[in-house]
N, C-alpha and C positions, 0 to 999 in steps of 0.2 A: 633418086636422091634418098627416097625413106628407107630401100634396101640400104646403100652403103652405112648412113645411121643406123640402121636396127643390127649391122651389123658389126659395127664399132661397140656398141652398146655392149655387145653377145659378147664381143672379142673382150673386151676392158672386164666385162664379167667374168670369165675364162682365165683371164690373166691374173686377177687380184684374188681370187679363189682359192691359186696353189701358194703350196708352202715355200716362200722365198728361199734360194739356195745356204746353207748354215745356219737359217733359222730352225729353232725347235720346233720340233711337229707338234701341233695342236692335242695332241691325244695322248702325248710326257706328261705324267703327275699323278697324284693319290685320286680316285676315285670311290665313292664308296656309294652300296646302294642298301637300301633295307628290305624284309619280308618277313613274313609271317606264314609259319608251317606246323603242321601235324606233329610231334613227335613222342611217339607212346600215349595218344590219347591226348595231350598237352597241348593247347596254341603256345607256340613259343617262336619268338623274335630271333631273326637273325639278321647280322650287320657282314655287308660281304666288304672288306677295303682291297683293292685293289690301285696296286704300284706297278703304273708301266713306262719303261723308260726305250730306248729306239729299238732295242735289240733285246730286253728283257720282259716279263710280265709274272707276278708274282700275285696271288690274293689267298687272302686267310678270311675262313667264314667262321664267326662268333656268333655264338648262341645265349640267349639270355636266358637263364634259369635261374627264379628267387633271386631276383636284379641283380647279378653276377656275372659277367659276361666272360664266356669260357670259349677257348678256342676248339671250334669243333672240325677243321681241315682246311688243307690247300691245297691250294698248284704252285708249282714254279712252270715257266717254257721259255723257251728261246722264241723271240717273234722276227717272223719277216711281216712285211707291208708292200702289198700289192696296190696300189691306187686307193680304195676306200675297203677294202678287204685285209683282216689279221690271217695268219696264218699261226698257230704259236703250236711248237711242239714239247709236248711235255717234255722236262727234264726231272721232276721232283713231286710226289702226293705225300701230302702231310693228313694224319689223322689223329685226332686226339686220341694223349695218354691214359684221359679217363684220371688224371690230377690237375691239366692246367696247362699241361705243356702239348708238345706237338709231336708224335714218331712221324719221320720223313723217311720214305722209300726212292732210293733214287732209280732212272729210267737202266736197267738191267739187271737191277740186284734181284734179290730172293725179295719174293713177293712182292715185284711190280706186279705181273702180269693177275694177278688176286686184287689186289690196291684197284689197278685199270677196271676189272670187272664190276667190283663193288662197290665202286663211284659212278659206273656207268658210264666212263669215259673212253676214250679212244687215244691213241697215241698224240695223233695229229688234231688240232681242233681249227675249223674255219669258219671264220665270222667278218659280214658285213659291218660296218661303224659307220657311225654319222655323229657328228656332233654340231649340237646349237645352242647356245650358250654355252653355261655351264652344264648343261647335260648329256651322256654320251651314250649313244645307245648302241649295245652288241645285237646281231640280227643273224642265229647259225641257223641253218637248213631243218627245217621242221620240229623249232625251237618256239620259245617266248621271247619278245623281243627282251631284253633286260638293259634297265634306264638305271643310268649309275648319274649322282652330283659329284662336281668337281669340290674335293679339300681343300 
């Protein structure tokens, strides 16, 4: 009798877990995390926000310099979702203008594969997620985990 309970238990756990058919997946919406890094000798603050939507992922990293917050790069990718696993393959690296704005390199033009180097990025990027509450954490293969709050 305590098997078949423990495992109604397991089972109703399993079941209310996944994302109901048509319903939004838990991991649709703005994101943003914060940090704090070296740059040219300087501690300076960066805000990463990150918009992911079923099939899209989009984030721009700002930088605070003399409380000013300038846009200093991004990504765009196309995302698939594997069970608790992103897959998202770049389409777009944005870097700052060096005014405020953003130059975007899209995936074949002239100087992607420069853009891909000097970000230290790879085409393809794969990462574990978990999320609990409001907090969502990316988990890529010999990375830091990174803990984003829901907007």
């Amino acid at each position: 009798m305590k098997k078949i309970i423990a495992s109604l238990i397991l089972l109703s756990l399993i079941i209310c877990s996944c994302e109901k058919e048509g319903a939004v997946p838990s991991y649709v919406g703005l994101w943003s995390m914060e940090q704090s890094i070296d740059f040219m000798g300087v501690k300076t603050d960066i805000t990463i926000n990150m918009e992911i939507n079923e099939t899209h992922v989009e984030s721009i990293g700002e930088m605070t310099l003399q409380e000013v917050q300038i846009p200093a790069y991004g990504t765009k990718a196309d995302l698939v979702v594997e069970g608790q696993k992103f897959i998202m393959t770049l389409t777009s690296i944005g870097a700052s203008n060096g005014s405020g704005g953003m130059i975007w390199v899209e995936n074949g033009g002239e100087g992607w594969e420069d853009m891909l180097t000097e970000a230290e990025l790879t085409e393809t990027i794969e990462a574990t997620y978990l999320i609990v509450g409001n907090k969502l954490t990316l988990n890529m293969p010999g990375g830091v985990p990174q803990i984003y709050t829901r907007q």
